[in-house]
LUMMAR-672044 format. One line per 10 residues: their letters; for each residue x, z, y of C-alpha. Coordinates in nm, 3 decimals. Each point is the difference from the previous one (the first is absolute). Layout:
BEGIN
A = X Z Y; ...
//
This chain:
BEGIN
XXXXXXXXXX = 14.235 10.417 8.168; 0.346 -0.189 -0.045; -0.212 -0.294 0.141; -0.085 0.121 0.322; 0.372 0.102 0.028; 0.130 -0.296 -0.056; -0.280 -0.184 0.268; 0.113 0.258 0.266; 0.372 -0.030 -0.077; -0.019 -0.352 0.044
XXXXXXXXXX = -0.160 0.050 0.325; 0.218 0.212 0.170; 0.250 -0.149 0.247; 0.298 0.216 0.050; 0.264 0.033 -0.210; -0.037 0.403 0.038; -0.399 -0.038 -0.126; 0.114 -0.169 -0.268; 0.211 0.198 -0.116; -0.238 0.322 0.035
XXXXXXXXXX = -0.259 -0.226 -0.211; 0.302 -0.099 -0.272; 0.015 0.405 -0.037; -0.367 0.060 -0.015; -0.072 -0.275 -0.277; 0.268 0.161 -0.206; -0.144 0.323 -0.002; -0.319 -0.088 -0.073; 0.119 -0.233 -0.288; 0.152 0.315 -0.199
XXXXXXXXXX = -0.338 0.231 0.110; -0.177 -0.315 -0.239; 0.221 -0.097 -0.267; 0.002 0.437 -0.040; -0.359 -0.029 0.015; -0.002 -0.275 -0.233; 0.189 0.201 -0.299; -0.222 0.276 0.041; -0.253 -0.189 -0.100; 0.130 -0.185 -0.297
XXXXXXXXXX = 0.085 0.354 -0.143; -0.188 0.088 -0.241; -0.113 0.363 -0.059; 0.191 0.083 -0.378; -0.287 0.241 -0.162; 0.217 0.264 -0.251; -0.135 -0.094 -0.354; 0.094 0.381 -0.083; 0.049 0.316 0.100; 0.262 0.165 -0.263
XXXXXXXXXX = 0.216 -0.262 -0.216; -0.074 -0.010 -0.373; 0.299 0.177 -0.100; -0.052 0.302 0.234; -0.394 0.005 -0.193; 0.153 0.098 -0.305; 0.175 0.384 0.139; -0.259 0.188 -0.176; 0.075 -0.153 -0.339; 0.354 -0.106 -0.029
XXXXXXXXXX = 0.163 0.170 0.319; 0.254 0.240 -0.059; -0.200 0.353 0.101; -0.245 -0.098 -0.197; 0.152 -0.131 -0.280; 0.371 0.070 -0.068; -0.029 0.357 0.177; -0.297 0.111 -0.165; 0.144 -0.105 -0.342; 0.344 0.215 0.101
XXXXXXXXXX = -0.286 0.319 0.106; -0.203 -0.040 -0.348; 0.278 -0.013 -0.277; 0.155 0.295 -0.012; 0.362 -0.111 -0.134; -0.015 -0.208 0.327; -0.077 0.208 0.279; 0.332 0.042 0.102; -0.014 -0.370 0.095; -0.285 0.099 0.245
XXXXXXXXXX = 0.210 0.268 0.140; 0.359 -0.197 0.067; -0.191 -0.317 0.144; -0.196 0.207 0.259; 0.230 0.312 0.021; -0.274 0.242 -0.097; -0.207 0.073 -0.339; -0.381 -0.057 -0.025; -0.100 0.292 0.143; 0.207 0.042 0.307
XXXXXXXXXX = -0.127 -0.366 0.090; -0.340 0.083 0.008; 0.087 0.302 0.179; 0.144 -0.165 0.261; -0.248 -0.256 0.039; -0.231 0.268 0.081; 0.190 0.099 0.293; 0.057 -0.345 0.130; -0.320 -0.162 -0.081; -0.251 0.102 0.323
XXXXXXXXXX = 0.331 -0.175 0.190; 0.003 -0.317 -0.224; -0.371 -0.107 -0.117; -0.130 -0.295 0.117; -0.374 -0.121 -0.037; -0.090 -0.294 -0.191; -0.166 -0.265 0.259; -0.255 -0.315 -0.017; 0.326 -0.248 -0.081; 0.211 0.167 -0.224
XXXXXXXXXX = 0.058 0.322 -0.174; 0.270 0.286 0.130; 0.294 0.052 -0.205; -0.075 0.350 -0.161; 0.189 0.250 0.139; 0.187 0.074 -0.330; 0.165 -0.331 -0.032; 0.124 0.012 0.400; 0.153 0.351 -0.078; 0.142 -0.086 -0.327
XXXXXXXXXX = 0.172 -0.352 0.128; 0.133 0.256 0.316; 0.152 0.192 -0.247; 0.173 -0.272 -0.223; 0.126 -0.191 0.316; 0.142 0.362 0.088; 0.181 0.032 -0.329; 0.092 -0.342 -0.112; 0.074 -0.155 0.375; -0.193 -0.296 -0.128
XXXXXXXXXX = -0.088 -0.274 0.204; -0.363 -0.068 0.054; 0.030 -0.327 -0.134; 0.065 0.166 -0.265; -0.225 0.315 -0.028; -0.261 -0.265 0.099; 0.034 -0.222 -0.353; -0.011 0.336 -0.175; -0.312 0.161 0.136; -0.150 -0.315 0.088
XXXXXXXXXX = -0.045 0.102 0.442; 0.103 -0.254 0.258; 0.321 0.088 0.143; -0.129 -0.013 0.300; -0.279 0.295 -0.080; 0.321 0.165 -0.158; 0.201 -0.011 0.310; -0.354 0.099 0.237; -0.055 0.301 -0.224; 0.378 0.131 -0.110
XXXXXXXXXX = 0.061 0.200 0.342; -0.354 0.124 0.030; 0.029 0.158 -0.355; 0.360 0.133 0.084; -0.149 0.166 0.335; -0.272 0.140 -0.234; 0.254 0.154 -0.244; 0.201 0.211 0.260; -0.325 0.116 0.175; -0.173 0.142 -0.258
XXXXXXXXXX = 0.357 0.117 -0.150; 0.157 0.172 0.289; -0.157 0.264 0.091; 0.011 0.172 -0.302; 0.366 -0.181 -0.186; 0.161 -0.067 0.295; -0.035 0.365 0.208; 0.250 0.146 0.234; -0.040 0.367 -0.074; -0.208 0.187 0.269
XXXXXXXXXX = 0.049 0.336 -0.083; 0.329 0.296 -0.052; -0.116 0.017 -0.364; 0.013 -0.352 -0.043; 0.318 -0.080 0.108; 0.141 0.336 -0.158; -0.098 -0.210 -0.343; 0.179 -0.341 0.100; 0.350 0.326 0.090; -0.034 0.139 -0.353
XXXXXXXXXX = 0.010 -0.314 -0.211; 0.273 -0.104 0.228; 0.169 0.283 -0.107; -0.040 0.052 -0.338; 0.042 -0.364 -0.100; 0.275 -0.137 0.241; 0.139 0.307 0.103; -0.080 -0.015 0.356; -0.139 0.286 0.205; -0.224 -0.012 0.308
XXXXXXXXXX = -0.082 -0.385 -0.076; -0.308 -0.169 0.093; 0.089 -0.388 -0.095; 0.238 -0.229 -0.018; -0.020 -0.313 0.225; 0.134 -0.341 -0.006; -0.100 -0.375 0.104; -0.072 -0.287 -0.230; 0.056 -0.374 0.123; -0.322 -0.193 -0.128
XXXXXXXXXX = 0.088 -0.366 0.028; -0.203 -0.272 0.147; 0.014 -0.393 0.037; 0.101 -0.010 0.348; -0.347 -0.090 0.222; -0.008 -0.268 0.232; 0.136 -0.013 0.317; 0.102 0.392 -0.024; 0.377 -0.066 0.040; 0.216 0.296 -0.083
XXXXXXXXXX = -0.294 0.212 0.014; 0.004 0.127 -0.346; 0.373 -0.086 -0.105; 0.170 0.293 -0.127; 0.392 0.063 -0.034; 0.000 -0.140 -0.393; -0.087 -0.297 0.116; -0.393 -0.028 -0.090; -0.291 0.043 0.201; -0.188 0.335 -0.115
XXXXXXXXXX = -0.250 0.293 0.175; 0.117 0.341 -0.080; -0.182 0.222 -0.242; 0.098 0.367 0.069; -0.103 0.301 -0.186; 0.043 0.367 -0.029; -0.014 0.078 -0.381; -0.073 0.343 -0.151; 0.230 0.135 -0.329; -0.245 -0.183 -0.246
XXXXXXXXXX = 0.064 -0.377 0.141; -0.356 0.072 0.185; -0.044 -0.190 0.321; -0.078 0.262 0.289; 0.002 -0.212 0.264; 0.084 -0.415 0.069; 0.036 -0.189 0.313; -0.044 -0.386 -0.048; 0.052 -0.333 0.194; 0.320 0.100 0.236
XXXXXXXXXX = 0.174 -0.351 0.024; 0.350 -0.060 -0.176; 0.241 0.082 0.253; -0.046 0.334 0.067; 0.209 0.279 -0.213; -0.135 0.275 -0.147; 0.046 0.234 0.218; -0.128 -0.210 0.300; -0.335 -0.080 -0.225; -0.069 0.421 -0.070
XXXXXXXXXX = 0.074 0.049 0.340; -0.298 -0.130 0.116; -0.258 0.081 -0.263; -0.242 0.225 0.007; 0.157 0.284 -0.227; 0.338 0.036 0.243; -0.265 0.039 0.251; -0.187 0.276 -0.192; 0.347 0.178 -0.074; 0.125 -0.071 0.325
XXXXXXXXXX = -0.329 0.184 0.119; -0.066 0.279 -0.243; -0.318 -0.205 -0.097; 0.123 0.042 -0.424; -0.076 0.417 0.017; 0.292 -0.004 -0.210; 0.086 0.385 -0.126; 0.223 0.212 0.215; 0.358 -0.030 -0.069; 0.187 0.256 -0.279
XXXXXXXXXX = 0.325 0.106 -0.111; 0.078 -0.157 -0.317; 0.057 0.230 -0.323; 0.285 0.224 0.098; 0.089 -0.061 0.330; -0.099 0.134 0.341; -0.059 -0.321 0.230; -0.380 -0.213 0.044; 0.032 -0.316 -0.110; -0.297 -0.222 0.075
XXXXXXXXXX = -0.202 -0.260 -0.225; 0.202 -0.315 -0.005; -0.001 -0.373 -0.102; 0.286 -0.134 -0.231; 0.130 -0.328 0.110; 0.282 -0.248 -0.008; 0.252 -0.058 0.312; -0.242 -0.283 0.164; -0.220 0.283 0.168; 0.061 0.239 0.263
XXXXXXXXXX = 0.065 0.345 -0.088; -0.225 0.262 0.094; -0.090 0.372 -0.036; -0.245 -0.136 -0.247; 0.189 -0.285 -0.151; 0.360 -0.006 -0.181; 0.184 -0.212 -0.093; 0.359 -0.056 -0.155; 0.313 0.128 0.130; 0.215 -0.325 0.144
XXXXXXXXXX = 0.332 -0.133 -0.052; 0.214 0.052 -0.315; 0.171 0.292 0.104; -0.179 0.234 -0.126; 0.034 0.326 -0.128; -0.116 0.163 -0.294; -0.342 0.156 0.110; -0.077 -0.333 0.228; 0.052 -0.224 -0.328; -0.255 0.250 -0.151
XXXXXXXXXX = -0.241 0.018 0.232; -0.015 -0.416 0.003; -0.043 0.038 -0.355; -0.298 0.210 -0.043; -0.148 -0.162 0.316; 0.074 -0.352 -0.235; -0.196 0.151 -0.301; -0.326 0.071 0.220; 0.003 -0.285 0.198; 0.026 -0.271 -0.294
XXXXXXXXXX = -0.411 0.153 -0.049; -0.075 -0.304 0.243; 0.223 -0.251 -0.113; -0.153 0.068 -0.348; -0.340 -0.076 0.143; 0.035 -0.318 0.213; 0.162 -0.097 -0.358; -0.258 0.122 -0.235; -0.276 -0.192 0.203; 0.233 -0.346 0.020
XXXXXXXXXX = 0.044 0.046 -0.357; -0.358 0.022 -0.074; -0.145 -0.257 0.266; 0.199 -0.303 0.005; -0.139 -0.127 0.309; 0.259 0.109 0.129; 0.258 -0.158 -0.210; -0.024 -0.308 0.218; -0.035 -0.056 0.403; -0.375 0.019 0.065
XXXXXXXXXX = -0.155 -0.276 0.147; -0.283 0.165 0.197; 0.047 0.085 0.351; 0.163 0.301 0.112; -0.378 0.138 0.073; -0.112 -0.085 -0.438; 0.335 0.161 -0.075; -0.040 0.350 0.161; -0.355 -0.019 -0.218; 0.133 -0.081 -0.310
XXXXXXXXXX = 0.311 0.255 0.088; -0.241 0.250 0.041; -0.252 -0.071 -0.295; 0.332 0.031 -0.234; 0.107 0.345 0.169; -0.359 0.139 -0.056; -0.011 -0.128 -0.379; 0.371 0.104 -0.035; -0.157 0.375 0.069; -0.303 -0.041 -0.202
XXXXXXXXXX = 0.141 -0.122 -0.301; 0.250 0.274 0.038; -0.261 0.290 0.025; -0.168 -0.192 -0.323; 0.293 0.062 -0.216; -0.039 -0.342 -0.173; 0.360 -0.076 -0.016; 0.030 -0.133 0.232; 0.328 0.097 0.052; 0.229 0.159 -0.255
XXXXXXXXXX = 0.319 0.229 -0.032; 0.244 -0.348 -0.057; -0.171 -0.164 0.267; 0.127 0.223 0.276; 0.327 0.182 0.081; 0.082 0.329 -0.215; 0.259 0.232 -0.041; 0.214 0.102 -0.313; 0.023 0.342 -0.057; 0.367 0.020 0.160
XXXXXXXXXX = -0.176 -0.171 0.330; 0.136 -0.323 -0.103; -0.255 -0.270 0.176; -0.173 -0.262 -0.242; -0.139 -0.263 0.194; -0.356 -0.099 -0.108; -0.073 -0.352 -0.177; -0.165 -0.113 0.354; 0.349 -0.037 0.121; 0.138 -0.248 -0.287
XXXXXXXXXX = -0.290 -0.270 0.153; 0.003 0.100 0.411; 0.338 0.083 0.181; -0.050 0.263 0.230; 0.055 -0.181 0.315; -0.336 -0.214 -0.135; -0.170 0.321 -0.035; 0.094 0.251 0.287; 0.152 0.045 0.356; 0.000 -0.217 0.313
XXXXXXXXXX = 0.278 -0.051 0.236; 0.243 0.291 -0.020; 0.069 0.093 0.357; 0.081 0.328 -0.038; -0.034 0.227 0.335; 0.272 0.164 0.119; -0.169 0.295 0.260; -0.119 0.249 -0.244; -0.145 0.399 0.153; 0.163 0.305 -0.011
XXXXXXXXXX = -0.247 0.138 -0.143; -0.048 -0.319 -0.281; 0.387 0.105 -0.058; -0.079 0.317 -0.081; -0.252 -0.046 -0.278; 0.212 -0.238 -0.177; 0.293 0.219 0.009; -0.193 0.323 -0.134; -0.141 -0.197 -0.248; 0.338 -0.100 -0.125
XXXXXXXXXX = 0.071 0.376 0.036; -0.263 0.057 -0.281; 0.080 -0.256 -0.238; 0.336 0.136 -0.021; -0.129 0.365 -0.028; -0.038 0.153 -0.342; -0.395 0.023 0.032; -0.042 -0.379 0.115; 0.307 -0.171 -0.206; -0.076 -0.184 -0.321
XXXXXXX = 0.253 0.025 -0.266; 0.107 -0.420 -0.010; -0.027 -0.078 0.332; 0.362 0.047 0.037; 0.080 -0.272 -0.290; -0.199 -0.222 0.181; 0.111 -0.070 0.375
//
């Protein structure tokens, strides 16, 4: 073809022609030296499907091997349990749940990873933070299967999880429950939860700019949570970017909305123990949020009298129920220890498999936590800070962005202040609280 060109090209007259032909004969030159490379290309035929070392999971991999060795001896189950976060049982419990969400069929080529081996590497990447490069060596799976089947075993988790660990309540009766323990452990009546906001950091992505960079200088999405007396998530909000405060992030979830709408069929409100005035159900929280009929939070400023300096410390002993959690669960799932390096999107799914496990390991009673572990009180209300604290400072734990709001109700006023009345009444005082503000 570059023949012909060349024959007409040499043929043409004009200067313009020529140039037109110059152009054409270029073109066409590329077209067949592209054509040309194609075909000296050979086809590369894979000589196998799986590499050697990936052959030998079922023998020397570590479910199969190191874990079932931990399950078997008895002196060394507790090795089973700390590596995974759960004992024996609860694992095969679990997989239960999540296994119609996780089980793959074998195919012509190759053989599916069993669905036991994707939930247990889910679960040590969850509690170790472990790269895959690194989970990958131990259980013998590509890291590139690891990183394919991580999230879709993390969005497994929380579905079959939530709707029975992670349950706002739905009833009067219910949420009369999540009052009383309120009560009789923190000394707090009329309480349905404390909230609060957790700053889960991320590797900033690409191209996303401030997007997700928060006031400590990291780039983070916001976990927030309403936590019952026990440390028990009741409700969690994930994926909010970085910049917003916690107060801006509840604002717009879907529980403000509920409240905001009588959606929650909360009980009707009632005087508290020896006084005359309703008080509603409330929320405990810290000065980041905006006070309302059904949330409190602490009196400002430092001039403060007596009964204010109370009040902010018995609203101090309930709320630290959610810092206690978002520290119980870092403590036990070092992933996140570390900045994740999955996308904002893999991040709310691992966020959200850890607050579902954090729930069912603490209905299973496996120690998951323990007295040291978490805040406690002396028997002169002296606070103790729990062992969680000596690894994660606070700020690494709890809160966003304190931008406290300055326009609080009438009616929000009004609460606070007759719950101050009570705690300095003889019925709703406690003995030490005076030694202790």
């Amino acid at each position: 073809m570059l023949k012909h060109l060349k024959i007409c090209f040499i043929k043409m007259c004009s200067l313009k022609k020529k140039k037109i032909a110059a152009a054409i004969i270029m073109v066409c030159a590329f077209d067949d030296e592209k054509n040309e490379r194609k075909e000296k290309k050979k086809k590369v035929n894979r000589s196998t499907w799986v590499r050697e070392w990936l052959t030998k999971r079922s023998t020397d991999g570590a479910y199969d091997k190191t874990l079932m060795e931990f399950r078997e001896i008895e002196n060394q189950k507790f090795l089973f349990k700390n590596f995974i976060r759960m004992d024996d049982e609860t694992f095969i419990e679990l997989l239960q749940l999540v296994s119609p969400y996780i089980k793959k069929q074998d195919t012509n080529m190759r053989k599916a990873i069993p669905e036991q081996i994707r939930l247990a590497v889910t679960l040590r990447f969850l509690a170790s933070g472990d790269s895959y490069k690194s989970l990958s060596v131990f259980f013998r799976v590509a890291p590139n299967t690891i990183s394919l089947f991580v999230p879709i075993v993390c969005d497994a988790i929380y579905k079959a999880l939530k709707g029975a660990y992670i349950k706002i309540p739905s009833t009067q009766e219910e949420w009369n429950v999540v009052a009383f323990k309120f009560n009789k452990l923190w000394n707090f009546p009329n309480c349905i939860g404390a909230v609060d906001g957790k700053h889960v950091q991320i590797i900033a992505p690409p191209n996303s700019g401030s997007t997700f960079y928060n006031y400590k200088g990291t780039h983070s999405i916001v976990l927030m949570a309403v936590v019952d007396a026990e440390y028990n998530f009741l409700y969690v909000d994930v994926g909010c970017n970085g910049r917003v405060s916690d107060g801006g992030v509840f604002g717009d979830c879907t529980f403000q909305r509920a409240l905001n709408n009588n959606e929650l069929n909360l009980p009707l409100p009632k005087p508290l123990p020896g006084r005359q005035a309703n008080v509603p159900f409330v929320l405990v929280a810290d000065d980041a949020f905006r006070m309302q009929k059904h949330l409190l939070k602490p009196y400002p400023g430092k001039s403060l009298s007596a009964g204010q300096r109370i009040f902010n410390y018995r609203l101090s002993r309930a709320r630290r129920v959610v810092e206690n959690a978002f520290g119980i669960m870092v403590k036990r799932f070092q992933i996140f220890s570390r900045p994740s390096k999955l996308n904002a999107e893999k991040t709310t799914s691992t966020t959200l498999a850890c607050c579902a496990l954090h729930n069912f390991l603490l209905k299973k009673n496996l120690n998951y936590t323990t007295s040291l572990l978490v805040d406690r009180y002396d028997e002169d209300g002296a606070l103790i800070p729990g062992t969680w604290r000596n690894d994660f400072p606070l700020d690494a734990v709890s809160g966003t962005e304190n931008v406290p709001s300055s326009y609080i109700t009438s009616e929000a006023k009004a609460v606070r202040d007759e719950m101050e009345k009570y705690f300095m009444s003889p019925i709703g005082e406690l003995s030490w609280q005076y030694k202790n503000i």
